[in-house]
C-alpha positions as CSV (number, residue, x, y, z in Angstrom):
1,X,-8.3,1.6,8.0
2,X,-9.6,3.1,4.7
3,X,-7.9,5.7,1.9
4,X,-10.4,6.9,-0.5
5,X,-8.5,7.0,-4.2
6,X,-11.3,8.5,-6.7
7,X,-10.6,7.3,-10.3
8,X,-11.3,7.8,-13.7
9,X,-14.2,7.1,-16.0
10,X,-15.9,3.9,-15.1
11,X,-13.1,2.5,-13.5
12,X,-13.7,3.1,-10.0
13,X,-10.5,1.7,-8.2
14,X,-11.2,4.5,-5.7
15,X,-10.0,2.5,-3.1
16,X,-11.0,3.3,0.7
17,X,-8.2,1.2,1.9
18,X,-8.7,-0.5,4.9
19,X,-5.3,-1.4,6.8
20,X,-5.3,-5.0,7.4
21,X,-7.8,-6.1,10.6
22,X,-7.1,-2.6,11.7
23,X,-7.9,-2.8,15.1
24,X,-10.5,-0.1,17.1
25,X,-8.2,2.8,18.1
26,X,-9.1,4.6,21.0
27,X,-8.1,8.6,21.5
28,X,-5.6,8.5,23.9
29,X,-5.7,11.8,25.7
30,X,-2.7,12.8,28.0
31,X,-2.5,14.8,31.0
32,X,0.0,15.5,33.7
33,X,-0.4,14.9,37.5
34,X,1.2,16.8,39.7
35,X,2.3,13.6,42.1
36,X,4.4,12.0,39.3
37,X,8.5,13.2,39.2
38,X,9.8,14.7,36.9
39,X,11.9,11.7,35.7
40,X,8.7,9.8,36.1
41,X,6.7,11.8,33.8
42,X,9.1,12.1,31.1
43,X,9.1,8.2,30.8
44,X,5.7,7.6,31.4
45,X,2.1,8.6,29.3
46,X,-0.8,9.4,31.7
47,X,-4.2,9.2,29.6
48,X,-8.1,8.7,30.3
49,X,-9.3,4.9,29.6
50,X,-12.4,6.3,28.2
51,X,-10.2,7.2,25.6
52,X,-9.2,3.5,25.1
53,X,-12.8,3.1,23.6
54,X,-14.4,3.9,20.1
55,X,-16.2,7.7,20.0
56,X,-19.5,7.5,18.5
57,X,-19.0,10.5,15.5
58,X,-15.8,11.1,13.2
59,X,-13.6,13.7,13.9
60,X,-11.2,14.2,11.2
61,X,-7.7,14.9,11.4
62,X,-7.0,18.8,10.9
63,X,-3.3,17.6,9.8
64,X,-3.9,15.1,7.0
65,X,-1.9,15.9,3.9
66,X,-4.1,17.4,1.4
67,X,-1.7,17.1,-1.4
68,X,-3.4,15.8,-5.4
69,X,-1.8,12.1,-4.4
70,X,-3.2,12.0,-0.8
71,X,-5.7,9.3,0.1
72,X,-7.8,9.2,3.4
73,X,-7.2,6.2,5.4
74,X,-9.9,5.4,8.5
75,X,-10.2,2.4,10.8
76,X,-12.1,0.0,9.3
77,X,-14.2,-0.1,12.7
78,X,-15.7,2.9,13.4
79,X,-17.7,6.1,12.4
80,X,-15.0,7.3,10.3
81,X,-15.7,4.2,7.7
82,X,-18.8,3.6,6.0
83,X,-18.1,0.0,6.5
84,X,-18.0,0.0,10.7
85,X,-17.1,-3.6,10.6
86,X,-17.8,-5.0,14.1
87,X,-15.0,-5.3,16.3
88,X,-14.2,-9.2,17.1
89,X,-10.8,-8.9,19.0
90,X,-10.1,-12.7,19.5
91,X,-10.8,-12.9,15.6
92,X,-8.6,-9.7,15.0
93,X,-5.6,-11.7,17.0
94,X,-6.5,-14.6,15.1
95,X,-6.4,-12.9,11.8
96,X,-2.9,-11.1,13.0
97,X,-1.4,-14.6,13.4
98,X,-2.4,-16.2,9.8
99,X,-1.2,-13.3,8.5
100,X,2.1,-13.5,10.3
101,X,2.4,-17.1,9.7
102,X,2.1,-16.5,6.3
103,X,4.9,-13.7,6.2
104,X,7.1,-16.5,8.0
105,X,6.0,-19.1,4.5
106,X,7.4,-16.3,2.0
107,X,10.4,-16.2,3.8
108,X,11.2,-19.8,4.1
109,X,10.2,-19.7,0.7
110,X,7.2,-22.1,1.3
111,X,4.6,-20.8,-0.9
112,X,1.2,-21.6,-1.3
113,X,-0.3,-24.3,-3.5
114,X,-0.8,-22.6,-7.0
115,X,-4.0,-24.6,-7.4
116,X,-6.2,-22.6,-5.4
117,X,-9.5,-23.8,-4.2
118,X,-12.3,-22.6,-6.7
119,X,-15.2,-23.4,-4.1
120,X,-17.5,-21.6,-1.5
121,X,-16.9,-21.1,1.7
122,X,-20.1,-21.4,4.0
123,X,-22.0,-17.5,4.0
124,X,-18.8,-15.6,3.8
125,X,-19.3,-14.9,0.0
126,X,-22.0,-15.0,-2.1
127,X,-22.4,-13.8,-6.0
128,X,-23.4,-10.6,-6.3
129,X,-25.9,-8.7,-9.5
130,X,-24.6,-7.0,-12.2
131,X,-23.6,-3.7,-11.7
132,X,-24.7,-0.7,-14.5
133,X,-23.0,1.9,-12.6
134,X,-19.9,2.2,-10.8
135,X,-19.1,3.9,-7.4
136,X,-17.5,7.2,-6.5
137,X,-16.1,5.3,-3.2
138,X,-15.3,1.9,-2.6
139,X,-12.8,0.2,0.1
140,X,-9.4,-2.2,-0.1
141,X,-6.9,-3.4,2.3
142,X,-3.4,-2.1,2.1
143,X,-0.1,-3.2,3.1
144,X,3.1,-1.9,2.7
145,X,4.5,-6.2,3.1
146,X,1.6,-7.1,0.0
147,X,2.9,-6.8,-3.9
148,X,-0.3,-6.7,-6.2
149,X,-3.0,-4.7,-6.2
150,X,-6.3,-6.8,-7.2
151,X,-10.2,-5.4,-6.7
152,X,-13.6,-7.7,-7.2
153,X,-14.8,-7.7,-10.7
154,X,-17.7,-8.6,-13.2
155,X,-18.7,-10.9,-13.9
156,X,-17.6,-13.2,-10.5
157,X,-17.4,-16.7,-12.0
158,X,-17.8,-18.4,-8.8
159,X,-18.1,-15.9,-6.2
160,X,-17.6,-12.8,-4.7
161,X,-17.9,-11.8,-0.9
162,X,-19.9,-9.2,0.5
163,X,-18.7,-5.5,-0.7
164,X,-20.3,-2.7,0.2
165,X,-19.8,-0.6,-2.6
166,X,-20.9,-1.3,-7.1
167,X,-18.6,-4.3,-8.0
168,X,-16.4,-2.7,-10.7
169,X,-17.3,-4.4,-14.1
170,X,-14.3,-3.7,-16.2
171,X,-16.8,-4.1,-19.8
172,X,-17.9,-0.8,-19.2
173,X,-14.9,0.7,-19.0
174,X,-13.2,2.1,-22.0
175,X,-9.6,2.0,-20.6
176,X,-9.4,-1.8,-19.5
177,X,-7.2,-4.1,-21.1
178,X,-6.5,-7.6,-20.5
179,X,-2.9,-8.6,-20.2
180,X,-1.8,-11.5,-22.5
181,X,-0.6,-14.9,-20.8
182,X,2.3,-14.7,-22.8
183,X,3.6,-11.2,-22.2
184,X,6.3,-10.5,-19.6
185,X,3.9,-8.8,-17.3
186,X,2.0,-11.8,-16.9
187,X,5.5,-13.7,-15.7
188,X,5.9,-10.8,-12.9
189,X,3.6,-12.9,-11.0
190,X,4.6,-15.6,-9.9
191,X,7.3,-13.2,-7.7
192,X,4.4,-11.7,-6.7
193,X,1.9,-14.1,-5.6
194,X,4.1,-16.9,-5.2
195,X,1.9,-18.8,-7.6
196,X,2.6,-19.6,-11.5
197,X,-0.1,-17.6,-13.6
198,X,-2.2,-19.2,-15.5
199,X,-3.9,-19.3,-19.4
200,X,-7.4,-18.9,-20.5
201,X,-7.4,-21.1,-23.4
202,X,-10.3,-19.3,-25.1
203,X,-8.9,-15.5,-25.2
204,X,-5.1,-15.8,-24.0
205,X,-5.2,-13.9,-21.3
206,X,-3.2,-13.8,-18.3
207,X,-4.8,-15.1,-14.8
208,X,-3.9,-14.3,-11.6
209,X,-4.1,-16.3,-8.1
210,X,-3.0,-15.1,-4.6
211,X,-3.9,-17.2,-1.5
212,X,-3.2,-15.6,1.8
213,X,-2.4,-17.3,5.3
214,X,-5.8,-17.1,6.5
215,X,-6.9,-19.2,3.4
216,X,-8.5,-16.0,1.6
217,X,-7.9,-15.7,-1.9
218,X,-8.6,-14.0,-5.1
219,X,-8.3,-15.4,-8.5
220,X,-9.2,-13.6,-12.3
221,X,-7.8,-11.7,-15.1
222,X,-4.4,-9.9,-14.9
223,X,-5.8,-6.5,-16.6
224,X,-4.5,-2.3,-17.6
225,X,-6.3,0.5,-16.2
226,X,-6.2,4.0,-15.5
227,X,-5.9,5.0,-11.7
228,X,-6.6,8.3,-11.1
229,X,-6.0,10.1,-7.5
230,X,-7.1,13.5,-8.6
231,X,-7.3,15.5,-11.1
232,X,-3.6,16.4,-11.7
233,X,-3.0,12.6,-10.7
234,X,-3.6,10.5,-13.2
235,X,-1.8,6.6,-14.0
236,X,-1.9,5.5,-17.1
237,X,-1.7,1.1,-17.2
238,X,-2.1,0.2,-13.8
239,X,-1.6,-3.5,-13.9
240,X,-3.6,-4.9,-11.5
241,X,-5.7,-8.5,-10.4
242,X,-9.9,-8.2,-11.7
243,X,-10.6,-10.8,-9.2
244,X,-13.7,-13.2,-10.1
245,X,-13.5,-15.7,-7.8
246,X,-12.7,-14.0,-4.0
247,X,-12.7,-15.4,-0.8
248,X,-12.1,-14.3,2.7
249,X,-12.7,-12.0,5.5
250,X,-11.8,-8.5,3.7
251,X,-14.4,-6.3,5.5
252,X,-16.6,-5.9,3.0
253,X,-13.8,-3.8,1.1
254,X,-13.2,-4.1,-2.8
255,X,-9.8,-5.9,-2.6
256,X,-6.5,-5.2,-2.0
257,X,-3.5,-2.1,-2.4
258,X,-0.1,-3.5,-2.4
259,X,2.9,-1.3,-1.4
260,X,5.2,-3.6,-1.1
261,X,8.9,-3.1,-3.0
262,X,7.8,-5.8,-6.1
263,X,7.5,-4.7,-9.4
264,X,3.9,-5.0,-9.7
265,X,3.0,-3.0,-6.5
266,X,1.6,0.6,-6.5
267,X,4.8,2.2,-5.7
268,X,7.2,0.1,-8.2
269,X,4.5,1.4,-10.8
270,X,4.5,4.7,-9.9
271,X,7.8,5.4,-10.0
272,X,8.2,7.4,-12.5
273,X,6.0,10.3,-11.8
274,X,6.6,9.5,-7.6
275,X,10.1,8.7,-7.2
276,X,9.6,5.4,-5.0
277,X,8.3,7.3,-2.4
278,X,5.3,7.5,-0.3
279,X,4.1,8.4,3.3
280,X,1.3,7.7,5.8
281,X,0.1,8.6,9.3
282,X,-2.0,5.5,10.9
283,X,-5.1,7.5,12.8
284,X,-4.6,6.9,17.1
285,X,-8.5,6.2,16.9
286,X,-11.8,4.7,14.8
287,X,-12.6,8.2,15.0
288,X,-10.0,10.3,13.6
289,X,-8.8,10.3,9.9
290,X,-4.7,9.6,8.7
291,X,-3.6,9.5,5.1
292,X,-1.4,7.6,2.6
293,X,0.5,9.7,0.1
294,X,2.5,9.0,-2.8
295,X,5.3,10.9,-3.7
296,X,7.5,13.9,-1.7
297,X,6.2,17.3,-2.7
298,X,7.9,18.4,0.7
299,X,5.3,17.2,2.7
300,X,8.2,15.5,5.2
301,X,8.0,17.5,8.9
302,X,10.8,18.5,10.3
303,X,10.4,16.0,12.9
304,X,10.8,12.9,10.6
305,X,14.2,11.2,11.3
306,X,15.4,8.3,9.1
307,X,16.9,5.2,9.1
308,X,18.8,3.3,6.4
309,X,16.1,0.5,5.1
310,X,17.7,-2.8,3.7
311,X,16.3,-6.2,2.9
312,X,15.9,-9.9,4.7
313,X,17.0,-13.4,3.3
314,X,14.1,-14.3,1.3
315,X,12.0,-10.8,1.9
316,X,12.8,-8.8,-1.5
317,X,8.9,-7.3,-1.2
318,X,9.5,-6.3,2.3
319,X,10.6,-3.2,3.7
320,X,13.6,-4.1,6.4
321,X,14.7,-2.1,9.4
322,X,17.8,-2.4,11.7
323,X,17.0,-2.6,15.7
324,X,19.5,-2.2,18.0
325,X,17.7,-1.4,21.5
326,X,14.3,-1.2,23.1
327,X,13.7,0.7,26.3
328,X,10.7,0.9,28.5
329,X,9.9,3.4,30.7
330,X,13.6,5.3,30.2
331,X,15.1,1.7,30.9
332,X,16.9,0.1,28.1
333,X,16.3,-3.7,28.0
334,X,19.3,-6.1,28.8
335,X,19.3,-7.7,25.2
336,X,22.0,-7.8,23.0
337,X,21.9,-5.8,19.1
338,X,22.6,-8.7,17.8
339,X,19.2,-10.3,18.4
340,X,17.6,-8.6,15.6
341,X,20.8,-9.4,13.4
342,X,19.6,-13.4,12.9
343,X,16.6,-12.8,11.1
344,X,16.0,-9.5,10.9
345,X,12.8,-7.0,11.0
346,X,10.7,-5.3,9.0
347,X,7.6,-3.1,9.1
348,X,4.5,-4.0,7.8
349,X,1.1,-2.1,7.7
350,X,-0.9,-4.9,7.7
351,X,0.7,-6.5,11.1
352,X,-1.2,-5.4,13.6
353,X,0.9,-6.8,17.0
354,X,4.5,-6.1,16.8
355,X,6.3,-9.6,16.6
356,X,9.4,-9.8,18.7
357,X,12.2,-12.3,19.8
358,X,11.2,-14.3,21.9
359,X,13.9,-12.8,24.0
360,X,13.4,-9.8,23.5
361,X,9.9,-9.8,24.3
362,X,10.8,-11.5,27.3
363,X,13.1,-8.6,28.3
364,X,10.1,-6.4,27.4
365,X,7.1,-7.6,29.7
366,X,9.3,-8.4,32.2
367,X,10.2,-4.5,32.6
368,X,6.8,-3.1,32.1
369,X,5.3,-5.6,35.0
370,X,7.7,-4.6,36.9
371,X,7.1,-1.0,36.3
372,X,3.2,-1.5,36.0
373,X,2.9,-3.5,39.4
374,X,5.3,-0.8,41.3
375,X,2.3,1.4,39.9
376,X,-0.4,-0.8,41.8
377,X,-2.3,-1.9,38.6
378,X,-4.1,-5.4,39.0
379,X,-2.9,-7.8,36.5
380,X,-6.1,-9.5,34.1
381,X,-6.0,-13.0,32.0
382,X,-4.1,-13.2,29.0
383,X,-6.3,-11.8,25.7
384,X,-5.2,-14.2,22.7
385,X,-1.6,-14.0,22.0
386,X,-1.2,-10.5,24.5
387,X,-0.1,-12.1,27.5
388,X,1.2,-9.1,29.4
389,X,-2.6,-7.5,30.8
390,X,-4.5,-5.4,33.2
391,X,-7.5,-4.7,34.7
392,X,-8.4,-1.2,35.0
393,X,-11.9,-1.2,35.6
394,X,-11.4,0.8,39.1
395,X,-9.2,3.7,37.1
396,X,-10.4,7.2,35.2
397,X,-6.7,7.7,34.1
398,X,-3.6,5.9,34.3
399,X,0.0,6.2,33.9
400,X,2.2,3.7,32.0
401,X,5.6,3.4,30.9
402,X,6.6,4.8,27.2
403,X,8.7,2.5,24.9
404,X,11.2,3.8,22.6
405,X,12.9,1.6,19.7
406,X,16.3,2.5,19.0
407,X,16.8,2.1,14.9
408,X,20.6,2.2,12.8
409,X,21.6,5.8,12.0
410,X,20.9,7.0,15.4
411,X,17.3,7.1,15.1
412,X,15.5,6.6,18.5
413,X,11.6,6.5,18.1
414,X,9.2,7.0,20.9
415,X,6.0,5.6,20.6
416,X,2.9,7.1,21.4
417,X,0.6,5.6,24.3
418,X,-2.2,4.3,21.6
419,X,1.5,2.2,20.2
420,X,1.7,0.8,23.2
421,X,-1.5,-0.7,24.8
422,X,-4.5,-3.0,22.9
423,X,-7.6,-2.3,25.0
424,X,-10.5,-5.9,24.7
425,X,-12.2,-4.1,27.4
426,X,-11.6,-1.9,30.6
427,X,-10.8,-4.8,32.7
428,X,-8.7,-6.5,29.7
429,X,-6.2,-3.4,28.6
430,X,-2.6,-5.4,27.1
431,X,0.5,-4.6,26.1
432,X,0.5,-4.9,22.2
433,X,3.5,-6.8,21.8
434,X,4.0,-10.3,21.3
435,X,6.9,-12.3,20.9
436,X,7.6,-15.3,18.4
437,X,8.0,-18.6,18.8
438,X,12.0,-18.6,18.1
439,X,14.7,-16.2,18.4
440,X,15.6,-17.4,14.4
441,X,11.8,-15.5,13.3
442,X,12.1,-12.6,11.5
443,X,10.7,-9.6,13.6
444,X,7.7,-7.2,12.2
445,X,6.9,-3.9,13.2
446,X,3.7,-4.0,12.9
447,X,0.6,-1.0,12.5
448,X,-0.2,-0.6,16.2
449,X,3.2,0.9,17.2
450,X,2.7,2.4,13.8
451,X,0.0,5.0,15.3
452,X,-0.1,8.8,15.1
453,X,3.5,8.6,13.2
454,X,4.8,10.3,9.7
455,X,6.0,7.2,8.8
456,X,8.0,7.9,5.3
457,X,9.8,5.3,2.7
458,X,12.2,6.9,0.4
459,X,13.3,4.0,-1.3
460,X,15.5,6.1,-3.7
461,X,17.2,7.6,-0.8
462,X,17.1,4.1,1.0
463,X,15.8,5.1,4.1
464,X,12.3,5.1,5.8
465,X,11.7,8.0,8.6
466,X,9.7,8.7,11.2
467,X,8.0,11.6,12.6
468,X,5.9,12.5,15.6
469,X,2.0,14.1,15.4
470,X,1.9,12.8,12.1
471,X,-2.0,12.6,12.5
């Protein structure tokens, strides 16, 4: 998914933020039939499966927040982004696992090797001309479980991947500065990255290196610059990666937005003039628009209902939530609250498939076959790590059971029907859940279940909240 951040001068960090291997969203349209109960119906979404499937034009969102910090955010595969990145769903899975396995690393505190590979890797990246000018638009992933913010720069010393937009060259801008190796910013990141920074010997200046579970990576100058969101939104200093040597499968985006609860993220720098607070509705399709804001300005609905956040062993940068049931279909699942207690869960943009217990996610496909086969729907072969699937090739509409998570504070959160399926192809729709490999894994609520909600983190207040038609 993208957010479009326009900046100042020549610095154009005007990030459309792509969500982590956001998958294609499809617009889930729901209708009633008169043959379904009562009770039925209000456990159950009905919706068209030609609305599991990408639209060809964008339609944006008539609800996106148009506040001075507001910043668009599309699917990175479809008409609403000027990238439309193909749509691989075995390498989206695949991607979704690294990324998970690398979450799993920070927590066991295994962190990646600080030497990071300077080399090539086959035609994924390439060096790229000069640029003279800068863009107006350019494109980054985000996630709310990712600490520093880093973009492609000039000159790339060994390479840079394919971007779609002017590579920013900090030289012509007249607010960069480099951070100095021996400053206390440049010891911020090796919280950050898990890796130690490093020196230049020739000017003293501070280098960054951040490898990621898929094996990408960014490496370059720790750098100042002004970040400008509008007009009347204007940060002064961003510290921030000027990546010279990139690698990885980033969708042709300009690098990477971190939201995460470090101090070198966006929203740890920020919080002076935004509190330590920020919101953001995930679109339901590729062809509808959500948004990411920073700060309150009263844009919460009165829908939004919180629960306390806290933190995990080992997860400072991540954003933790309590769990204490999961229903499906009306039915709450024989598991025990104290499931989620051993590891904990969080939520994390960049996820894309909700991670489970294993138990848990037992409980969970168990009930919805149950429920889906007493509905007559033909069962399909597994899709990567979805296991739970059906083919519903001989269907215009069809009826499945909702889910509902049940959070600390009494929050209960339903989630909509484009949360709840991951649609390969008409005769491969899953259940987007997945469980781990040990009840002992932390859990992750991850950006499918994500969709269509106000999803807002009031860190001050410590609490995140949740609110329906968000988008």
């Amino acid at each position: 998914m993208a957010i479009i951040i326009s900046s100042s001068f020549s610095f154009s960090f005007s990030f459309l933020i792509l969500f982590c291997v956001w998958l294609f969203g499809s617009c889930l349209a729901l209708e009633s039939k008169e043959s379904i109960s009562h009770h039925q119906h209000h456990n159950t979404h009905t919706l068209q499966l030609n609305s599991l499937f990408p639209a060809s034009t964008c339609n944006p969102s008539s609800t996106v927040d148009n506040k001075d910090a507001t910043l668009k955010v599309v699917h990175k595969h479809g008409p609403c982004s000027p990238h439309q990145a193909k749509t691989n769903h075995t390498q989206i899975l695949q991607q979704d696992e690294y990324r998970v396995n690398s979450i799993r690393s920070r927590l066991s505190d295994k962190t990646a090797d600080a030497t990071i590979s300077r080399g090539g890797r086959g035609g994924n990246t390439r060096a790229k001309k000069d640029a003279t000018t800068l863009p107006a638009k350019s494109g980054a992933v985000v996630g709310s479980g990712s600490d520093i913010t880093w973009t492609q720069c000039q000159p790339c010393a060994k390479s840079c991947y394919d971007q779609k937009e002017t590579i920013y060259d900090p030289s012509k801008s007249s607010t960069y500065s480099n951070v100095s190796c021996t400053s206390a910013e440049c010891t911020l990141l090796k919280s950050a990255t898990g890796n130690s920074p490093a020196c230049s010997s020739g000017t003293s200046t501070c280098i960054y290196g951040i490898q990621y579970g898929d094996q990408s990576f960014s490496v370059g100058y720790f750098g100042k610059e002004t970040l400008t969101l509008s007009s009347s939104a204007v940060i002064d200093n961003v510290l921030f990666g000027c990546g010279q040597n990139n690698q990885g499968l980033f969708g042709g985006s300009a690098g990477l937005l971190g939201l995460g609860r470090n101090k070198l993220s966006i929203i740890e720098q920020t919080a002076q003039k935004y509190n330590r607070y920020f919101s953001y509705c995930l679109p339901s399709t590729a062809s509808k628009t959500g948004y990411l804001t920073l700060g309150n300005g009263g844009s919460a609905s009165n829908s939004v209902k919180y629960t306390p956040l806290s933190t995990i062993s080992g997860g400072a940068s991540f954003y933790a939530l309590q769990v204490l049931a999961i229903s499906v279909g009306g039915k709450k699942l024989p598991i025990s609250a104290s499931l989620f207690q051993t590891a904990g869960t969080i939520i994390d943009s960049g996820t894309v498939i909700t991670r489970l217990p294993p138990t848990a996610y037992g409980a969970m496909s168990s009930e919805f076959k149950k429920q889906m086969s007493s509905l007559g729907y033909p069962t399909a072969p597994a899709l990567s790590i979805l296991d739970t699937c059906y083919d519903l090739s001989k269907y215009k509409s069809v009826t499945i059971p909702k889910i509902g998570f049940f959070f600390g504070g009494g929050t209960t959160v339903d989630l909509d029907a484009t949360g709840i399926l991951y649609a390969s192809k008409i005769s491969q729709v899953c259940l987007a859940f997945a469980g781990n490999g040990d009840d002992g894994d932390v859990a992750i609520f991850g950006n499918v279940q994500q969709k269509t909600l106000q999803v807002v983190y009031d860190i001050g207040g410590g609490r995140i909240g949740f609110g329906t038609r968000g988008c």
